[in-house]
MARFITOR-285456 format. One record per residue: residue in one letter; z, x negated, y of N, C-alpha, C in turn. Coordinates in steps of 0.001 Angstrom, whole numbers, plus 500000, padded with zeros to 6 digits. Example, Ala and Ser with C-alpha at 12.3 -4.5 7.8 and 13.67 -1.06 7.14 Angstrom:
2
a507800486810494310507800487700495500507800486800496700;s507080487150497750507140486330498940507870487100500030;
//
This chain:
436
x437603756544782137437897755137782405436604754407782785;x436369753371783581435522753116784675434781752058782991;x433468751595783220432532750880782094433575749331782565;x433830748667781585434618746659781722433464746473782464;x433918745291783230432917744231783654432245743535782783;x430997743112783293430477742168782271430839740718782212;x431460740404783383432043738966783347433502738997782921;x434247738173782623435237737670782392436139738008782979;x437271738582782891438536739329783799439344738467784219;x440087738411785538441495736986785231442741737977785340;x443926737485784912444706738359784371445655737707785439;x446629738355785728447727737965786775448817738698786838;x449903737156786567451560737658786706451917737105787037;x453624737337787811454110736271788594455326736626788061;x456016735419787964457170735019787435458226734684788501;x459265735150788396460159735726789917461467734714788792;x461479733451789272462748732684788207464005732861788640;x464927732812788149466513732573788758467047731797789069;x466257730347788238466947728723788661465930727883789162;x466194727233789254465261725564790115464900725519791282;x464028724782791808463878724618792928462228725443793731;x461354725941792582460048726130792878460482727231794112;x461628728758793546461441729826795032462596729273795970;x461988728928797210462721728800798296463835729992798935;x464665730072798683465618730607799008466664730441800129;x466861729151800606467914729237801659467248728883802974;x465899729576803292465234729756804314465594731078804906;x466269730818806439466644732121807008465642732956807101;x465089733294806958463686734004807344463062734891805751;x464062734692804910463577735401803449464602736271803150;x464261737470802183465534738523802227466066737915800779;x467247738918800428468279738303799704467570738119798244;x467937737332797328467444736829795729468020737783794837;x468886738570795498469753739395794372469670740770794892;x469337741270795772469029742436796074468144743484795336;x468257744306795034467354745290794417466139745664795647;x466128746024796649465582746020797718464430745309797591;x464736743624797694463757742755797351462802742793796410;x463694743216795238462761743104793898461738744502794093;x461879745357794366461133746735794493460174746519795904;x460943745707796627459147745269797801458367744515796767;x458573743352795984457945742562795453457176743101793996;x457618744037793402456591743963792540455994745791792830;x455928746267793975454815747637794894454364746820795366;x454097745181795945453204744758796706452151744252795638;x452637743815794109452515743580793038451252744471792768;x451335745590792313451042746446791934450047746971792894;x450044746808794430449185747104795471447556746094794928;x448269744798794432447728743921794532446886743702793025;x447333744796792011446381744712790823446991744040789791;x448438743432790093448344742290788947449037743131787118;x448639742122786638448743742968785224450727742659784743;x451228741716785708452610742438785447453602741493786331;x454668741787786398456223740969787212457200740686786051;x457260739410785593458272738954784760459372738018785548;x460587738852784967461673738458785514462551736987784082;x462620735643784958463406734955784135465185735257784318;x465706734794783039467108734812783126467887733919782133;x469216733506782708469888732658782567471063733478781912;x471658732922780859472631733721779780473917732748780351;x474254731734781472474775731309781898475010730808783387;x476119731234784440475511730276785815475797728967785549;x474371728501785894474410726920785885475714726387786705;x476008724959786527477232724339787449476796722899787303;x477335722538788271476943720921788877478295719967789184;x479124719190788496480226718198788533481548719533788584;x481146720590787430481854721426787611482431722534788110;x481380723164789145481554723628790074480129724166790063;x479967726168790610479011726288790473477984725743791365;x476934725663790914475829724888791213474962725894792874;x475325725829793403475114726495794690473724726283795583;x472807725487794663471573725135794880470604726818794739;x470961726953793035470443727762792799471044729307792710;x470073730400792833471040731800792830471765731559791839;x473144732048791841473940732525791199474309733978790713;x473298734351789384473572735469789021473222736683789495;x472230737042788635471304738722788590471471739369787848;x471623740440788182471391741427786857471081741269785424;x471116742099784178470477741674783466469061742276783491;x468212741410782629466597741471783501466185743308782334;x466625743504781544466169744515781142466733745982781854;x467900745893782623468273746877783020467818746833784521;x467134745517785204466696745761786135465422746088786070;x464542746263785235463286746124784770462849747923784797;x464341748021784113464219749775783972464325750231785071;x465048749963786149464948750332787968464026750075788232;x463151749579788231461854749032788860460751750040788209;x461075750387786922459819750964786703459841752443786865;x460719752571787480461152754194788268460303754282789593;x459385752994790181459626752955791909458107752500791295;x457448752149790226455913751426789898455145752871789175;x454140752325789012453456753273787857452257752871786664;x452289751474787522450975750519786608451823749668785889;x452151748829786896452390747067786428453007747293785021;x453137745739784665453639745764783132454707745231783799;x456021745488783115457712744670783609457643744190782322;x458197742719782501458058741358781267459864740950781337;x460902741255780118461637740545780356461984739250779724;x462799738129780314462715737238779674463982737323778441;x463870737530777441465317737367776299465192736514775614;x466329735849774906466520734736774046466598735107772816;x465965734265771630466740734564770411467119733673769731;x468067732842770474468846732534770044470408732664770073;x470661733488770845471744733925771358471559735682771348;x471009736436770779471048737714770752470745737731769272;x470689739681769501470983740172767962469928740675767504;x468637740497766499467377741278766239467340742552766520;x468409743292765714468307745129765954468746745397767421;x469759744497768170470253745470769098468814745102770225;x468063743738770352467767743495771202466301744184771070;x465213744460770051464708745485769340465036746562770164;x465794747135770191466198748310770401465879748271771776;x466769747533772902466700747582774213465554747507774563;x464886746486774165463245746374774445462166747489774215;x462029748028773147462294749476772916461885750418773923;x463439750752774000463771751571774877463086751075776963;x462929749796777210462225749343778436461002749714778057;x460235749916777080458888750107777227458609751686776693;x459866752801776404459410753734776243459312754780777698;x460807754115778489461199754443779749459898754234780865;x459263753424780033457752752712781217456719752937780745;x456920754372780007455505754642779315454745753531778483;x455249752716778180454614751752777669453749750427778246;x454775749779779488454489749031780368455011747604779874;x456612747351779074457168746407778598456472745484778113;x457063744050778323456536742607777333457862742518777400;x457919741785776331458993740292776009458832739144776141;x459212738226776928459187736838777383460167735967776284;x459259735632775242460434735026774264460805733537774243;x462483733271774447462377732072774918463682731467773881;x464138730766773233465292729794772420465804728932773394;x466916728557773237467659727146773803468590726371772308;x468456725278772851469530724871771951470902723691773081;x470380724704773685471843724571774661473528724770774366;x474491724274774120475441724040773897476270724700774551;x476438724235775866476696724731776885476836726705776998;x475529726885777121475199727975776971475851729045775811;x475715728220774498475744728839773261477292729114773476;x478390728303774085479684728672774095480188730023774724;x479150730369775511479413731863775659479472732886775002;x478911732295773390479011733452772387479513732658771222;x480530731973771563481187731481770466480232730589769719;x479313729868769816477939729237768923477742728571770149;x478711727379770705477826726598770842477415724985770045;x476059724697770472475262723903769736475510724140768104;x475243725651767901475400725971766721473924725810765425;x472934725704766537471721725517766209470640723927766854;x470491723598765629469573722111765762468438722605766623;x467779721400767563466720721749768780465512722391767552;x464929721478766762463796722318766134463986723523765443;x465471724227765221465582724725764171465510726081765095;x465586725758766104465628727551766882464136728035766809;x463218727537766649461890728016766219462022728496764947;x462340727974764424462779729080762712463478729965763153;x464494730401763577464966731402764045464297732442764703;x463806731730766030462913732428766697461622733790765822;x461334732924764852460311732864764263460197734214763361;x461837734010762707462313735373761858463068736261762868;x463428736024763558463916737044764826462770737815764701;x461363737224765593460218738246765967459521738744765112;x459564738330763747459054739236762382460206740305762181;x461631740308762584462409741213762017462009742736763024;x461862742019764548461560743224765419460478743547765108;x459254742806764842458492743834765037458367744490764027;x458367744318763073458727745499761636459849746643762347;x460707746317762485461548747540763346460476748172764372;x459692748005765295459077748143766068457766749302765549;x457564748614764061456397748978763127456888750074762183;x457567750438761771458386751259760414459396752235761184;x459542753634760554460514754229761269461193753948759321;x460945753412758645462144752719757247462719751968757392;x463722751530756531465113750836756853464015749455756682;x464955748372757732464194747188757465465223746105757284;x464851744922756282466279744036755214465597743165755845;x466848742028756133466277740270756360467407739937755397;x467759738817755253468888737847754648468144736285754336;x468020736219755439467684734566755033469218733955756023;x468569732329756105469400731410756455470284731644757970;x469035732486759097469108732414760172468587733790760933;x468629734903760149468718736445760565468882737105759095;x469832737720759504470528739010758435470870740314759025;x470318741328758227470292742897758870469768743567758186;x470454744619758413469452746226757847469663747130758988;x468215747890758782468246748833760207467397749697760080;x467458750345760630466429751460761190466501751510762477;x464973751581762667465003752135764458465034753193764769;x465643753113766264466412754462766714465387755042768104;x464536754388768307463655754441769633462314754730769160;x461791755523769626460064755828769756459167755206769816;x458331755077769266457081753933770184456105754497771108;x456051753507772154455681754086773129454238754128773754;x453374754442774290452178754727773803451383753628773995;x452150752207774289451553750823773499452191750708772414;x452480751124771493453046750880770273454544750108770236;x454303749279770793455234748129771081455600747063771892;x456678746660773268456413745768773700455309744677773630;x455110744111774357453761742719774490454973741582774258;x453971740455773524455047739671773307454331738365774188;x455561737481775124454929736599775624455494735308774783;x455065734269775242455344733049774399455313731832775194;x456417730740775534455533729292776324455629728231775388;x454664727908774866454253727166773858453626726176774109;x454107724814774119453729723453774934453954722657773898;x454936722703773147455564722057772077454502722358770734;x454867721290769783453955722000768429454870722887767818;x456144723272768217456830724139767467456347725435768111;x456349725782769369456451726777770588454210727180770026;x454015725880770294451996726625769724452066727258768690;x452923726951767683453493727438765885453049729381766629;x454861728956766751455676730499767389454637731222767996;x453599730529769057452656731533769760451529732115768879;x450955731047767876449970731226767548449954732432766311;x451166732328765946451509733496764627452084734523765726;x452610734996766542452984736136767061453436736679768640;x452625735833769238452565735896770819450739736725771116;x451415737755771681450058738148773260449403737627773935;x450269736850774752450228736156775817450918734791775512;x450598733716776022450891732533776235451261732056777354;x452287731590777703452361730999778474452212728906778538;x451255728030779854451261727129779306451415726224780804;x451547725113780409451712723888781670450610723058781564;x449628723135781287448412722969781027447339723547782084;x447651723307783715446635723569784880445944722948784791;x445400721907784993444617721290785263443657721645783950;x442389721475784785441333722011784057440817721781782200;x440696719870782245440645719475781785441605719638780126;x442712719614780947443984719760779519443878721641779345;x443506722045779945443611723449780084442974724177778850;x441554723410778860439752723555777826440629722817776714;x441323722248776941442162721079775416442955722108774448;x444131722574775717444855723372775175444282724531774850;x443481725276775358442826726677774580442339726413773046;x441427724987772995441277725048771992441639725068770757;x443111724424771034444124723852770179444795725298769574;x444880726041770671445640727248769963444636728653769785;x443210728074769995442344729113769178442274729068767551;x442391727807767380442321727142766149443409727195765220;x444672727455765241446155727456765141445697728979765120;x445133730054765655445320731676765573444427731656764385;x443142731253764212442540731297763141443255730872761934;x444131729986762163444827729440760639445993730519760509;x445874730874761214446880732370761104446313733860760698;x444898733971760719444245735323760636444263735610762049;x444251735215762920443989736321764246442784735752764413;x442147736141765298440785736049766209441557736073767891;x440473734695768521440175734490769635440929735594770455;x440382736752770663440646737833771332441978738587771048;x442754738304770310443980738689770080445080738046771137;x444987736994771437446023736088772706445189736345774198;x446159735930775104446023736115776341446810734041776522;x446060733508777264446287732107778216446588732366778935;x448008732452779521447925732215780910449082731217781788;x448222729841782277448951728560782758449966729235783629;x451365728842783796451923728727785310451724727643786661;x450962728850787315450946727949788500451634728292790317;x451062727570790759451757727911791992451178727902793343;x450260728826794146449162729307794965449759728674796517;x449285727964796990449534727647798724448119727487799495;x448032728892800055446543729306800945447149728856802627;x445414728785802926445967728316804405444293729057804934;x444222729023806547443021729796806783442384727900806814;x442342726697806829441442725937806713442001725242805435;x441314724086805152441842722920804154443110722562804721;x443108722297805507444220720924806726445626721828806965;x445649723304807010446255724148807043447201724168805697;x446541724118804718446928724522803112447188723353802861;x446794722016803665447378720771803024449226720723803527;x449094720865804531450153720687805377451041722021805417;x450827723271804927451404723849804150452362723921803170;x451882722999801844452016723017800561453061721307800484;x452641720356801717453898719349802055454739720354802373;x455256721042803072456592722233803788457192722745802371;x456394723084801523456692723577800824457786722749799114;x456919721552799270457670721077798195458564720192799226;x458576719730800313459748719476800989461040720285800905;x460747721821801256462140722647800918462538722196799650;x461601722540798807462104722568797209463009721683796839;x462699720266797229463158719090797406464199718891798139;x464906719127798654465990719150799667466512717586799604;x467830716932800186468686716237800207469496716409799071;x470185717820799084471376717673797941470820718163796597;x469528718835796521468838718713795183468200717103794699;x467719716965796053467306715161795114468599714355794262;x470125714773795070470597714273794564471494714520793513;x471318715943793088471624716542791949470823716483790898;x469479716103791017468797715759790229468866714719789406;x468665713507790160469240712172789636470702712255789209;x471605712839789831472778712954788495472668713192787453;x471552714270787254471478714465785808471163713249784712;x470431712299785592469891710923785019471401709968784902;x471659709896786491472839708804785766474134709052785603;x474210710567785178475551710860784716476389710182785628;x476639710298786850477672709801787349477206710972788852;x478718711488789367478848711359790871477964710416791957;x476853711328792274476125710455793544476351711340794828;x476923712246795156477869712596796580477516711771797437;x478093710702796927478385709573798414476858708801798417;x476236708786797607475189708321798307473596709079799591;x473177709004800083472249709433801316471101709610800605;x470396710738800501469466711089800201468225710603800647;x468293709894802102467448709360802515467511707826802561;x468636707354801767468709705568801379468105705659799868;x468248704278799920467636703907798496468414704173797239;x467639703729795784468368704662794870469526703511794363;x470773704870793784471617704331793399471740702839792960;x472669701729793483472647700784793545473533700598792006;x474260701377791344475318701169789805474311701868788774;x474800701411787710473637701550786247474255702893785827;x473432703457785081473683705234784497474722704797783366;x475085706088783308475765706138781727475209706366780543;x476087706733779545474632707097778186474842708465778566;x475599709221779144475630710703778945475175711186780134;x474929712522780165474488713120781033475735713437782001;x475722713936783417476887714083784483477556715455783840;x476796716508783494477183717905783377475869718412782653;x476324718710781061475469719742780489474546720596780406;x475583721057781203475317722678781361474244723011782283;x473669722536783267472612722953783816471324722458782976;x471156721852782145469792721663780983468995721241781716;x468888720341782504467579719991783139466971718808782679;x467557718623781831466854716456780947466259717743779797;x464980717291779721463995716938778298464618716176777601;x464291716948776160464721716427774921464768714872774671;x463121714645775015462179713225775296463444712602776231;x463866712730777672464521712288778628465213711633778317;x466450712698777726467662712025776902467629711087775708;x466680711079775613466551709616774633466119708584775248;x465196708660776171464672707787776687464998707882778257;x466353707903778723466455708054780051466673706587780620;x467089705754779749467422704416780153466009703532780643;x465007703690780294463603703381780471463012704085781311;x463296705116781332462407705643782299463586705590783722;x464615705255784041465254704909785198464790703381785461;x464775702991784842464059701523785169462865701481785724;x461791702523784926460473703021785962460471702987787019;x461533703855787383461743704555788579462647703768789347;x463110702521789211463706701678789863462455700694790443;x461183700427789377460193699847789961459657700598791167;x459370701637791005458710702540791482458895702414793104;x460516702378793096461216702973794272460293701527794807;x460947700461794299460934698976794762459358698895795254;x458507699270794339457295699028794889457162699915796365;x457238700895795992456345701499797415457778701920798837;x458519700947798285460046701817799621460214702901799361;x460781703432798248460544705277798459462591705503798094;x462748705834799234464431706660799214464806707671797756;x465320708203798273465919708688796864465029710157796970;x465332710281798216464206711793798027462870711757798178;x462402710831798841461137710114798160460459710484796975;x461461709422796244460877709357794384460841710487794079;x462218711353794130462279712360793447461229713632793520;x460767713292794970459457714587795597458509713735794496;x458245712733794279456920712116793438457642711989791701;x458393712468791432459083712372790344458830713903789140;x460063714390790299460576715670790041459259716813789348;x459731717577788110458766718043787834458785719494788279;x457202720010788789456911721355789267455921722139789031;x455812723278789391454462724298788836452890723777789784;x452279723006788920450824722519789899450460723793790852;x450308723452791772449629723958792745448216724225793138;x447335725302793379446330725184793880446109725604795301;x445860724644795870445968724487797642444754724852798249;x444527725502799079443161725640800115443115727044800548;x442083727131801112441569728281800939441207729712800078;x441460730605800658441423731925799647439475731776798798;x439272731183799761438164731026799019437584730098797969;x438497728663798611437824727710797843439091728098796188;x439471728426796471440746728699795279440363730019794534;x439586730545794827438999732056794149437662731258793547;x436902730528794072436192729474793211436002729287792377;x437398727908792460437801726982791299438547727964790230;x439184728976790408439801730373789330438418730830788412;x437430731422789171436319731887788661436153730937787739;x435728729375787736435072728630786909435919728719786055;x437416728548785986438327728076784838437920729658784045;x437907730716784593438097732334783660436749732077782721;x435601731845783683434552732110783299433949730887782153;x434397729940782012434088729047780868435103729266780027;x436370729946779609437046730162778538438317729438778817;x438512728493779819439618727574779750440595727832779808;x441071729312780355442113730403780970441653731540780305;x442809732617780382442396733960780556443210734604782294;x443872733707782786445040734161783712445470732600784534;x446466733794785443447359732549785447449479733307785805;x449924732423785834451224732880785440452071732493786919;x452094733027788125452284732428789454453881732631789698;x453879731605789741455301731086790303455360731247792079;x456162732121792764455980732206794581457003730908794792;x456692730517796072457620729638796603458250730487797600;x457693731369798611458715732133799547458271733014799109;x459082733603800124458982735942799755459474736012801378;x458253737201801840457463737537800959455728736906800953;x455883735665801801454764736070802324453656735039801047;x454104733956800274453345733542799012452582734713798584;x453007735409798416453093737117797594452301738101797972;x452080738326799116451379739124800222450083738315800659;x450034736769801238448875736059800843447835735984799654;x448434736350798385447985735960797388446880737473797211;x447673738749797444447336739961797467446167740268798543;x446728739621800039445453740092801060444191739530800860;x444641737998800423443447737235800824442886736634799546;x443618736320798541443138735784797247442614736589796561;x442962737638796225442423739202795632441480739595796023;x440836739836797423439876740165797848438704739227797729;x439524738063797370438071736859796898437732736972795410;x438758736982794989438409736985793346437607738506793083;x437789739223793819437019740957793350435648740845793858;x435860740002795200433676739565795761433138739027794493;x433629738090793809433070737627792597432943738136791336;x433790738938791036433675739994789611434428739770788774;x435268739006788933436394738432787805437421739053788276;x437658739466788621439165741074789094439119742016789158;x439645743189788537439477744518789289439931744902789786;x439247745867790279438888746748791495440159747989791628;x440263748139790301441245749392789631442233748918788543;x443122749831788049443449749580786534442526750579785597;x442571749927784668441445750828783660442480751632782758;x443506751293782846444237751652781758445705752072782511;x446359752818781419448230752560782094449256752252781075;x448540751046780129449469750346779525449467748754779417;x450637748127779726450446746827779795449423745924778640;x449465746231777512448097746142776314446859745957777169;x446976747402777907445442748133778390445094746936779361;x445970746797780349445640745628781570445280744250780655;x445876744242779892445855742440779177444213742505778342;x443773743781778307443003744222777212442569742997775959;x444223743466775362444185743309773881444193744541773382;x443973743761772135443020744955770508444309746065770965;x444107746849770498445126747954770255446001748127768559;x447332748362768932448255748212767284447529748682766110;x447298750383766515447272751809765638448570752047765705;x448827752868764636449803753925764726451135753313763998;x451976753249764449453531752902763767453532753380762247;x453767752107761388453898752831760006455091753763759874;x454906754778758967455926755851758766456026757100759585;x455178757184760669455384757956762142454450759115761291;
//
């Protein structure tokens, strides 16, 4: 295995989502969202390209909009662990990250599957651990809004202590508390990372909790530089009150890369880009969510709804209001009624200056391999977590031209040093499974 660098590594994954507006999809010129095809160009170009893994998000429900599915966004993929296992038939490095819930799954069975994705991948697997306290959602398994918003972090919490003891022990392992009950033994091997990688997005003080006691990797919304050096510190400090050390977690912000060969190029770029995102009938599915009412009939390019919201939301089930929102949606539409008023801004207007998205870093492969270096190399990052807007070519840019900048500088490699997702993240190593 080749001697580490002496500088600072940046770590890189891209997150391939199922809902919202960040991947452009109904651009003729991109291949299909649900194809297997697609997914196997995208993470061999992945893997051409060095990065330390391809995490797939997923939805335990298709979203719907005034009842009707929601036709904005794909409708329905695979499930991400059984596509994860196809993929890692066609790779030989990358780490495959899936996203699962626990709040809606079962400790032993989901243990198990996970498991079994990282024994099938030699030991390539993470877990992307994520809760809802979605209602909506939860009715698909008979539980919905069966669980209070803070209380799925307790859950969460004893969920990922129950696996990884399963993960850790080939002995029977007991829970019986409030919010996981089981006995088990595991039925799967460990694989020569010991155990899935666990990821975490922790923004919340419940979610920093959850990361700081038993997340790898982090995921955070915390780009910008400034909040970036804030947030590291916050949850170096939170690992220490836990017994870990510094070097036990992995940072890595989601962001979202738009290169151009000048400045003026990448400016005018990265407008195209959140323009798609933005559409007409997303601006105005958006703001439904605000005023709970049918806006159809109004023009995406007139001004905003002229009738007052309701207290409720239009439709549930797509989850797109913050906790914060829904309490405070009546105030903050009033904002945004100034807003409009002040500067003339239409409905899709506001919503392009509204609407929330993965920050962007715009320019040049160079000037953007840069500004990366400084964030790795003062501690503020360990990574970053890239969200594509098209396919393939976000993807293939990022690989020809961003990669080859970040490796002139020394903060990327050259190779993999390793062939386990652990090895790429280079965190500590487990030891040996108790009982084995």
């Amino acid at each position: 295995m080749p001697a580490p660098s002496s500088r600072p590594q940046l770590h890189l994954g891209l997150f391939f989502t199922g809902v919202g507006p960040q991947l452009i999809w109904t651009d003729p010129g991109v291949p299909s969202h649900t194809a297997i095809e697609t997914f196997v160009d995208v993470v061999q170009t992945l893997e051409r390209g060095l990065f330390d893994a391809f995490f797939l998000g997923e939805g335990l429900r298709v979203r719907e909009n005034r009842g009707r599915i929601f036709d904005l966004d794909v409708a329905g993929r695979p499930d991400a662990i059984t596509q994860l296992s196809a993929l890692a038939a066609v790779t030989q490095r990358i780490g495959l990250v899936a996203t699962q819930n626990t709040t809606y799954n079962y400790p032993t069975d989901l243990a198990r599957r996970l498991a079994s994705l990282d024994l099938v991948s030699e030991g390539r697997a993470g877990w992307n651990i994520v809760t809802t306290d979605n209602a909506w959602t939860g009715a698909n398994f008979r539980h919905g809004g069966w669980l209070e918003h803070e209380r799925r972090y307790d859950r969460a919490g004893q969920f990922v202590d129950a696996a990884k003891e399963l993960w850790s022990s080939s002995q029977p392992v007991e829970r019986d508390t409030d919010l996981v009950r089981l006995r088990a033994t595991a039925t799967v091997p460990a694989s020569p990372q010991g155990r899935p990688v666990l990821f975490q997005a922790g923004d919340s003080d419940g979610g920093r909790e959850l990361a700081a006691r038993h997340a790898d990797v982090v995921f955070s919304a915390n780009t910008e530089y400034g909040k970036a050096v804030t947030y590291a510190a916050d949850l170096r400090d939170r690992l220490a009150r836990h017994g870990r050390s510094p070097d036990s977690l992995r940072i890595l912000p989601g962001a979202s890369v738009v290169l151009g060969d000048t400045p003026a190029e990448a400016e005018e770029k990265a407008r195209w880009v959140r323009g798609e995102q933005i559409n007409g009938p997303r601006a105005i599915a958006f703001l439904e969510q605000y005023w709970g009412a049918d806006l159809s009939a109004y023009d995406p390019d007139g001004p905003l709804p002229d009738i007052e919201p309701s207290e409720e939301e239009l439709d549930p089930s797509r989850g797109t209001i913050s906790i914060a929102h829904r309490t405070g949606k009546a105030a903050l539409i009033r904002k945004w009624r100034e807003l409009s008023a002040e500067r003339g801004l239409s409905i899709r207007q506001l919503v392009l200056e509204v609407a929330p998205g993965h920050p962007a870093f715009t320019g040049t492969p160079s000037a953007v391999a840069d500004e990366w270096t400084r964030y790795v190399t003062t501690g503020a990052i360990d990574g970053f977590n890239i969200v594509p807007h098209l396919l393939p070519s976000s993807i293939t840019d990022i690989v020809d031209k961003l990669v080859p900048e970040l490796q002139t500088r020394g903060v990327y490699r050259t190779e993999y040093r390793g062939s386990t997702l652990r090895d790429h993240l280079e965190l500590p190593s487990l030891g040996a499974p108790q009982g084995n």
